[in-house]
MIVEX-392704 format. One record per residue (C-alpha): y, x, z; residue number from 1. Coordinates in steps of 0.02 Angstrom, whole numbers, plus 50000, padded with zeros to 5 digits. Example, Ala and Ser with C-alpha at 12.3 -4.5 7.8 and 13.67 -1.06 7.14 Angstrom:
<pts>
(pt (49775; 50615; 50390); 1),
(pt (49947; 50684; 50357); 2),
</pts>
This chain:
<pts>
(pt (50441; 51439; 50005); 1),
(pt (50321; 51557; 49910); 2),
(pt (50237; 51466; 49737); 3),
(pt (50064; 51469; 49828); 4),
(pt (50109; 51379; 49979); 5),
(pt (50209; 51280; 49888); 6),
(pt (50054; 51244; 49775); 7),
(pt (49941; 51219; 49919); 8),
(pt (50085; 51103; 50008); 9),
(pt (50048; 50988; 49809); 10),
(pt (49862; 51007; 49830); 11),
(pt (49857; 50934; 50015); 12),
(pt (49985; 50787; 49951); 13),
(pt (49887; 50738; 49810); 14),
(pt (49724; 50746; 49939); 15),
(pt (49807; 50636; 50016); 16),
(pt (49844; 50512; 49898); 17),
(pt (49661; 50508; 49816); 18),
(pt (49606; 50462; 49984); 19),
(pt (49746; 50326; 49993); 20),
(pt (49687; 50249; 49838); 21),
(pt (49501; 50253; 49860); 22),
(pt (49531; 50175; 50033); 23),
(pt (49624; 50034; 49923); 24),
(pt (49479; 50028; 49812); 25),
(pt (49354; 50021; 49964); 26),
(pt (49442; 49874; 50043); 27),
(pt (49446; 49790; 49863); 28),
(pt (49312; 49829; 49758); 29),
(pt (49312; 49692; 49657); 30),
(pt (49479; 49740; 49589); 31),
(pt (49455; 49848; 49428); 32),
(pt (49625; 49927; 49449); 33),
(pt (49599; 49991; 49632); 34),
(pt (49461; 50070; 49547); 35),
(pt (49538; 50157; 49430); 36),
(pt (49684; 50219; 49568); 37),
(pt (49553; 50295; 49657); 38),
(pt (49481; 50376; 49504); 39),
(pt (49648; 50423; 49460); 40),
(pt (49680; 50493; 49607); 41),
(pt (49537; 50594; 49632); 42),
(pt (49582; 50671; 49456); 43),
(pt (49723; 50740; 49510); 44),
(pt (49670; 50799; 49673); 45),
(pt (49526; 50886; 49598); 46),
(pt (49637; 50961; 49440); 47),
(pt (49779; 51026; 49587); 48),
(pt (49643; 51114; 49663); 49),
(pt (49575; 51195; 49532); 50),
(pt (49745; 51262; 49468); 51),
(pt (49783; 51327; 49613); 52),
(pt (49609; 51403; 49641); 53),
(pt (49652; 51471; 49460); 54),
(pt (49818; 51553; 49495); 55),
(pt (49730; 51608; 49656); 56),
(pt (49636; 51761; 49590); 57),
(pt (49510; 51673; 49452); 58),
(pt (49502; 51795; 49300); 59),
(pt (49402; 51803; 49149); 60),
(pt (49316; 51682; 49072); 61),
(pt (49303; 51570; 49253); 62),
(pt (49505; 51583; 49246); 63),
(pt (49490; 51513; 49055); 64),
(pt (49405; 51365; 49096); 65),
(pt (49477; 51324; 49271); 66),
(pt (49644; 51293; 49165); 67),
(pt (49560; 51180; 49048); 68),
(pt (49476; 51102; 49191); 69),
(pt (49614; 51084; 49292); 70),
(pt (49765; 51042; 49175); 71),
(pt (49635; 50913; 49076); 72),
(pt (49594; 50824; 49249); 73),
(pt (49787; 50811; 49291); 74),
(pt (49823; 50737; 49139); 75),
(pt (49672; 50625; 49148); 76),
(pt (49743; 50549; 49298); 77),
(pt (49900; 50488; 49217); 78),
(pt (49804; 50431; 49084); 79),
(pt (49678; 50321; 49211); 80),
(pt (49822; 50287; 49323); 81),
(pt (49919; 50201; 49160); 82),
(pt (49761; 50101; 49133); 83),
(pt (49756; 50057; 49302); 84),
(pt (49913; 49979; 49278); 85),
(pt (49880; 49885; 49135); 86),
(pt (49739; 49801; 49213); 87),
(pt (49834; 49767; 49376); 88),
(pt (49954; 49672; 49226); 89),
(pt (49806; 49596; 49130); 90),
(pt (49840; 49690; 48987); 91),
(pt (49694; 49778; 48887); 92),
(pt (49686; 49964; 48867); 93),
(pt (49607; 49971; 48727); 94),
(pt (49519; 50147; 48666); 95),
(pt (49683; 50242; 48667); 96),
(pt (49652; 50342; 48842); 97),
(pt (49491; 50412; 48757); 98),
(pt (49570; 50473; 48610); 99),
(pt (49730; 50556; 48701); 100),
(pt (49623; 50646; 48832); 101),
(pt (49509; 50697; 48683); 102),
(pt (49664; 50766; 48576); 103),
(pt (49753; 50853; 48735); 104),
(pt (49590; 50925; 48770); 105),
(pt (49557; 50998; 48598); 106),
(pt (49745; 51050; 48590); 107),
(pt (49718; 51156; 48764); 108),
(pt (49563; 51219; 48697); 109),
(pt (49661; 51279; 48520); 110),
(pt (49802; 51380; 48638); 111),
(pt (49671; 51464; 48738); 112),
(pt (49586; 51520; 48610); 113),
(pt (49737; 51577; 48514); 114),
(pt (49806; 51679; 48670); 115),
(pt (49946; 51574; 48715); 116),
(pt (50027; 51643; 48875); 117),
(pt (50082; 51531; 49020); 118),
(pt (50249; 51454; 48973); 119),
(pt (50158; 51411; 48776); 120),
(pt (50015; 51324; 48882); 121),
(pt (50168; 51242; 49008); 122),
(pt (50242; 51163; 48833); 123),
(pt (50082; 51060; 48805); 124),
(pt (50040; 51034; 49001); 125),
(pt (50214; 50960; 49033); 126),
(pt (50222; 50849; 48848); 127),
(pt (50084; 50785; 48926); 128),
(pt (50118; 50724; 49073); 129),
(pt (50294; 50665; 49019); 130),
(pt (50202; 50559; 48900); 131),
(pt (50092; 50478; 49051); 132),
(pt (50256; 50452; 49117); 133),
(pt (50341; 50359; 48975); 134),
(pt (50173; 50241; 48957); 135),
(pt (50180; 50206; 49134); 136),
(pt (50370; 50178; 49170); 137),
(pt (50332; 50047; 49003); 138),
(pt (50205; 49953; 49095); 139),
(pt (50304; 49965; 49264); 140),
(pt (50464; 49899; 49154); 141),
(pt (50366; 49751; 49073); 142),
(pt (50272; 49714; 49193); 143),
(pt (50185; 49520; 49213); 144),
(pt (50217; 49424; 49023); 145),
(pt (50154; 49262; 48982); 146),
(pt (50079; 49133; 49100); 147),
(pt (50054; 49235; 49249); 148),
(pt (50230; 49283; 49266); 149),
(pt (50277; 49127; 49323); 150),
(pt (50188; 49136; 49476); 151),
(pt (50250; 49309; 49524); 152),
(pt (50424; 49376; 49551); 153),
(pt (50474; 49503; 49400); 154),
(pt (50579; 49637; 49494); 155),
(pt (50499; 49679; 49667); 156),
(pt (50548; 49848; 49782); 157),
(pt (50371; 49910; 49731); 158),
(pt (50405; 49900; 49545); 159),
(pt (50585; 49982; 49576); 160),
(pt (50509; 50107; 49691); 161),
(pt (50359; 50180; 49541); 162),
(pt (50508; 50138; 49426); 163),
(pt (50641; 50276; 49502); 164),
(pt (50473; 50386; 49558); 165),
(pt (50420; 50394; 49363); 166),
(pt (50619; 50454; 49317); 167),
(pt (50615; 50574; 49456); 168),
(pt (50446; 50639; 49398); 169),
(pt (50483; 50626; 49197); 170),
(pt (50682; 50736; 49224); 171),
(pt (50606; 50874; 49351); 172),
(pt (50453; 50898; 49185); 173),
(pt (50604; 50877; 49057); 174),
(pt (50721; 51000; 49151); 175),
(pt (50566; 51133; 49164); 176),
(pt (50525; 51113; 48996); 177),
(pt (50718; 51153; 48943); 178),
(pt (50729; 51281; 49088); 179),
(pt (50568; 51356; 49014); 180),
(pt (50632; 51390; 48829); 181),
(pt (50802; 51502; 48893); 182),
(pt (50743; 51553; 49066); 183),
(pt (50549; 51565; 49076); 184),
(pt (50560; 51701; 49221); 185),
(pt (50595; 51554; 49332); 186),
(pt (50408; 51494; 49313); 187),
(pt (50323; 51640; 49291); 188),
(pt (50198; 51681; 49431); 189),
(pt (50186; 51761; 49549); 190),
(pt (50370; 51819; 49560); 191),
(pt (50438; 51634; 49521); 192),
(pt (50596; 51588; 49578); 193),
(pt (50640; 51444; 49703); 194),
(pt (50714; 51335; 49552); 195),
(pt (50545; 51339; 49472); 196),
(pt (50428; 51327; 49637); 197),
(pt (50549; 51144; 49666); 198),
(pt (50520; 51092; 49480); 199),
(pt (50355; 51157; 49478); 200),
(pt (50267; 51091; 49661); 201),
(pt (50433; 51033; 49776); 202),
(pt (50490; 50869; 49673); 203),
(pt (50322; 50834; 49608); 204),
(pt (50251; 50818; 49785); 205),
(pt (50396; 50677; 49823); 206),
(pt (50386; 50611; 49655); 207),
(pt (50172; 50591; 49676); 208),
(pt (50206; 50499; 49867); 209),
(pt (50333; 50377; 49808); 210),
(pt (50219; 50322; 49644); 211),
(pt (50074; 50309; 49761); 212),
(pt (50158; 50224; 49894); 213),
(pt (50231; 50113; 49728); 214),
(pt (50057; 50052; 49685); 215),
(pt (50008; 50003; 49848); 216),
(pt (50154; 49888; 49856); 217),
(pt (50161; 49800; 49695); 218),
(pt (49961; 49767; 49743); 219),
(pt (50026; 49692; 49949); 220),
(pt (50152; 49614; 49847); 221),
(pt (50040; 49534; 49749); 222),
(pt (49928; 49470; 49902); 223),
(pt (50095; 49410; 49980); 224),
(pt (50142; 49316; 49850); 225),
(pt (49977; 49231; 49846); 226),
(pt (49965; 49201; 50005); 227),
(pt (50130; 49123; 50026); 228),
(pt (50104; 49023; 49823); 229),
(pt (49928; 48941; 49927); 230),
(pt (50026; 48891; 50071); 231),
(pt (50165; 48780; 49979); 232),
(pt (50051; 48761; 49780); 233),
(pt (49893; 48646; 49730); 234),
(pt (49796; 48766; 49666); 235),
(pt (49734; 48648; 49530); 236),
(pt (49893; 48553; 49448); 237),
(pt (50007; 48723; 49502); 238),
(pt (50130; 48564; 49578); 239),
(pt (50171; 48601; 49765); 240),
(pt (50041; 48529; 49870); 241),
(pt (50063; 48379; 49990); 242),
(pt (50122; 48455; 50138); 243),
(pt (50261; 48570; 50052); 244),
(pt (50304; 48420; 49949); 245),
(pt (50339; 48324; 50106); 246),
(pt (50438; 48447; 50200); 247),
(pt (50537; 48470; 50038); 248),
(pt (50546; 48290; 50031); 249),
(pt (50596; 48246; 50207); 250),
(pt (50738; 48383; 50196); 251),
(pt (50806; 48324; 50010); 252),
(pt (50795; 48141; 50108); 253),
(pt (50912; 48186; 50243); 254),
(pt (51021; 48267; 50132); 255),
(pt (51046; 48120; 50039); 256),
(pt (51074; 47992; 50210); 257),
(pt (51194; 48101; 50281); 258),
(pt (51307; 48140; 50104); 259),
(pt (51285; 47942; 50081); 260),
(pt (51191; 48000; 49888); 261),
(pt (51039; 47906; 49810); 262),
(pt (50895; 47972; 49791); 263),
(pt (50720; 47925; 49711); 264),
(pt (50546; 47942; 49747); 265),
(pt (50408; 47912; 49599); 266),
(pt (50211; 47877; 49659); 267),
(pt (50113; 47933; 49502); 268),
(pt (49907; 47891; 49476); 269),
(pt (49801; 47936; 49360); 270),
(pt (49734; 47738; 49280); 271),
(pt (49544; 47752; 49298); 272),
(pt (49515; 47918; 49361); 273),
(pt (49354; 47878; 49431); 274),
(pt (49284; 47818; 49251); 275),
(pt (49328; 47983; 49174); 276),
(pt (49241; 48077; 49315); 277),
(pt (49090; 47974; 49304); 278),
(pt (49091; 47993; 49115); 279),
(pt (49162; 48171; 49077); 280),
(pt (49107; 48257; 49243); 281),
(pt (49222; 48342; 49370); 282),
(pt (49264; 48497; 49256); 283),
(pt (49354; 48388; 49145); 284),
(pt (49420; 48275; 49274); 285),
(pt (49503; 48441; 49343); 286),
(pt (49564; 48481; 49171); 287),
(pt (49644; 48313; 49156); 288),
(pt (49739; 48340; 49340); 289),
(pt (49794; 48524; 49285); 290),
(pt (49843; 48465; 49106); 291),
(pt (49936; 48306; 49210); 292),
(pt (50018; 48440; 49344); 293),
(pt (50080; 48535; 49189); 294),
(pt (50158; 48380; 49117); 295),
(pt (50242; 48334; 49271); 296),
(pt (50306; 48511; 49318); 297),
(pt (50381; 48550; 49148); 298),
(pt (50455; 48342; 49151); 299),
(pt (50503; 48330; 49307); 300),
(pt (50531; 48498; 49362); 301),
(pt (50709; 48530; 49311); 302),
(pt (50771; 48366; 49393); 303),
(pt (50682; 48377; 49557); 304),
(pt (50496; 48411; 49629); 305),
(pt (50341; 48378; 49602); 306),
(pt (50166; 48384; 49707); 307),
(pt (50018; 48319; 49707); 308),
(pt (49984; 48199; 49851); 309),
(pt (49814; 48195; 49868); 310),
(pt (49656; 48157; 49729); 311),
(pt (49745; 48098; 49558); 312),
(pt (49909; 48064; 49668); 313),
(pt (50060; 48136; 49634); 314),
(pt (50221; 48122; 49692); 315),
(pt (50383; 48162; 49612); 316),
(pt (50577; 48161; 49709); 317),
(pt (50751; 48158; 49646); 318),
(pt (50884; 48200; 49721); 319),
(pt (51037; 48125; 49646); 320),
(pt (50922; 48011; 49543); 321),
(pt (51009; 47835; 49525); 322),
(pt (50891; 47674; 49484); 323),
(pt (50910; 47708; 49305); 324),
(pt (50871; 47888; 49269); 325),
(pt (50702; 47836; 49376); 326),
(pt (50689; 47720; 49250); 327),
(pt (50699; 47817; 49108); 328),
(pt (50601; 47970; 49176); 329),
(pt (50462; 47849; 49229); 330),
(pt (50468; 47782; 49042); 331),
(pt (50445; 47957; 48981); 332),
(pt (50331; 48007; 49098); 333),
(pt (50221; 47860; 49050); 334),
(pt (50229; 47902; 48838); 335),
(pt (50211; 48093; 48879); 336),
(pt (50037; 48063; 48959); 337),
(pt (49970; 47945; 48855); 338),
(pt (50013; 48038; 48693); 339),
(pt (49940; 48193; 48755); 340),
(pt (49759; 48269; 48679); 341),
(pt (49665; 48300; 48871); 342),
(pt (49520; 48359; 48743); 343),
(pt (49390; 48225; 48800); 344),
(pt (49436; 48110; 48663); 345),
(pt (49508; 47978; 48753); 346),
(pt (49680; 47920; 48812); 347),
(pt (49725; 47936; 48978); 348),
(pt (49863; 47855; 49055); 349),
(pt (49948; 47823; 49223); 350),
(pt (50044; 47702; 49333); 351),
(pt (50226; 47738; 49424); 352),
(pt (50280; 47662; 49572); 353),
(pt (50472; 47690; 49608); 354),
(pt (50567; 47683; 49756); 355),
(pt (50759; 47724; 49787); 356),
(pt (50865; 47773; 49942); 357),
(pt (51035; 47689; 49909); 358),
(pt (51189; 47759; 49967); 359),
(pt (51228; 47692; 50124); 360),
(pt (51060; 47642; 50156); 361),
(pt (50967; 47766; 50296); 362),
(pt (50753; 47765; 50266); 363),
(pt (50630; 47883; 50329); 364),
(pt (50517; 47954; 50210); 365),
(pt (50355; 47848; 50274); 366),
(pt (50439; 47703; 50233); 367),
(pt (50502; 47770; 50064); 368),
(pt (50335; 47814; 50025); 369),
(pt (50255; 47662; 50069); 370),
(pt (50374; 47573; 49975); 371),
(pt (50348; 47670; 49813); 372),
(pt (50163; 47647; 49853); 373),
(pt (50175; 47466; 49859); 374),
(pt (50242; 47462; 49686); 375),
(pt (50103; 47594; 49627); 376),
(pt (50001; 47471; 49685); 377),
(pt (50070; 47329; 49558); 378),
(pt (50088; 47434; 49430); 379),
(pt (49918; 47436; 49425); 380),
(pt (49875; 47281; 49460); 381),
(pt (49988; 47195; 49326); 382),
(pt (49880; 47298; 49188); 383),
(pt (49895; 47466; 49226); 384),
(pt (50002; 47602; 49133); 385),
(pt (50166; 47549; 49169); 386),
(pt (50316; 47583; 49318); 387),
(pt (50364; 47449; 49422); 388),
(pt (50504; 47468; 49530); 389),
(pt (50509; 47422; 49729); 390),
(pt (50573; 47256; 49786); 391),
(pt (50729; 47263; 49877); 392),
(pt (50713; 47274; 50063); 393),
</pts>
């Protein structure tokens, strides 16, 4: 393959791709990092084209500025496509991409003006982009931090897929740099030899198509891991919602009849929720649910699971919990919440029902339920923040 088919084969790829990503950021608009894929994409697209057109037959002053043009939009790209990133991560930018567009710029500028010949200009063009490539594989490598990556898997086949594309990408630009300083007759147009067209055009094309194809997975990952996180998680408390709770619960349940273990089932209610709603208002009644689900997930988590059965319900199982450890959980559970600041400036507090499947003993989960229900119930009515356990059948 000839350098300028091989350079028109790159420019019809990364075509290709800008239209991939600003169909991405049609169907999402809202999304500020679809947005900047598209805009990222278009870059490049436009800067392929206009090196080609460049090598093409441009001369003069036109040829001048086509390769500022062109080489400044490709590395604008990567620079967008990075920020992209970061706000896909919820990480700020910042005002670095200004300033490194605005120093590669001035550099280009500074080596056509001084005369620099084609591999001189290749030097800068592919320190460049190897730098896009090192912030990028960063922000593919650390990925979610802080609160939102527990609600996301950390290694996906997206991630791994950018990951190896951004190597791929970063040794074919390190090997033509090398290449370029003892051998630069292997990228010099328009007698360049096949080694150079594959660093040059061949591996970039399937490096370009594999990041692409990269981004639009982490994002579908994303969705699907939202999707499925709403199907089985309250979205207010973060606690599994009632009817992942109780399929989790009827399945720990008949684990525990048929291996003859105990097992025991907390009912959990917020004392006086009503009163705070009336009071507060329902922003900080929500706050005092989440703040509650956090409790309970971080408590309770570790030992079992936790949901939230419906309104200031929740309900918490055990497997393997004997009477006691109930006991003391519930005891725990009981000093956590009423020591903690819910910002409203009043305690809050809650009442714990108990109810435990012996071994030997063989319940279904309505009537476990309705048992540790009945001793919510006097929990409450004997005064309220306390655990009472239920009577034996």
């Amino acid at each position: 393959m000839n350098p300028f088919t091989a350079s028109i084969a790159l420019a019809i790829v990364q075509f290709c791709s800008g239209v991939i990503m600003t169909g991405l950021f049609i169907s999402t608009p809202s999304e500020r990092f679809t947005r900047l894929w598209a805009l990222s994409g278009v870059f490049s697209a436009l800067g392929i084209c206009i090196t080609v057109g460049v090598y093409a037959g441009l001369a003069g002053n036109l040829r001048l500025l086509g390769l500022l043009v062109g080489n400044t939009l490709v590395f604008s790209s990567g620079i967008v496509a990075w920020c992209g990133l970061r706000s896909f991560y919820q990480r700020q930018s910042g005002g670095w991409p200004h300033w490194l567009i605005i120093v590669y710029v001035l550099l280009f500028v500074a080596l056509l003006i001084g005369g620099a010949d084609f591999t001189h200009r290749s030097y800068l063009a592919v320190g460049g982009l190897q730098l896009v490539f090192c912030l990028v594989l960063h922000e593919f490598f650390k990925g979610l931090s802080g609160p939102l990556a527990r609600r996301y898997p950390r290694w996906t086949f997206g991630r791994w897929i950018g990951m190896a594309a951004l190597l791929i990408l970063s040794a074919t630009h390190v090997s033509r740099l090398l290449l370029s300083l003892s051998h630069p007759e292997l990228f010099m147009p328009p007698q360049m030899r096949m080694l150079g067209v594959a660093l040059i055009y061949l591996i970039p094309i399937s490096g370009t198509l594999l990041l692409s194809v990269s981004l639009m997975m982490i994002y579908f990952e994303r969705l699907l891991a939202d999707k499925q996180r709403l199907a089985t998680e309250d979205e207010l408390t973060g606690t599994l919602n009632r009817r992942e709770l109780v399929r989790c619960g009827e399945q720990a349940l008949a684990q525990a009849v048929q291996g003859g273990r105990v097992l025991t089932l907390a009912f959990i209610d917020v004392d006086h929720f009503k009163r705070i709603n009336d009071t507060h208002g329902h922003l900080v009644g929500d706050r005092v649910l989440a703040d509650i689900g956090a409790l309970l997930r971080e408590h309770c988590g570790q030992r079992g699971m936790v949901g939230r059965y419906g309104g200031e319900e929740f309900c918490a199982v055990f497997p393997d919990g004997a009477e006691e450890e109930g006991r003391r959980i519930a005891q725990h559970l009981l000093e956590t919440v009423r020591s903690h600041d819910f910002g409203h400036g009043q305690t809050v507090t809650i009442s714990v029902g108990l109810a435990v499947l012996r071994p030997g003993c063989a319940k279904s989960w309505d009537a476990l339920v309705h048992e540790a229900d009945q001793a919510l119930y006097r929990a409450k009515s004997e005064g309220r923040n306390a655990f009472r356990m239920a009577l034996a059948a």
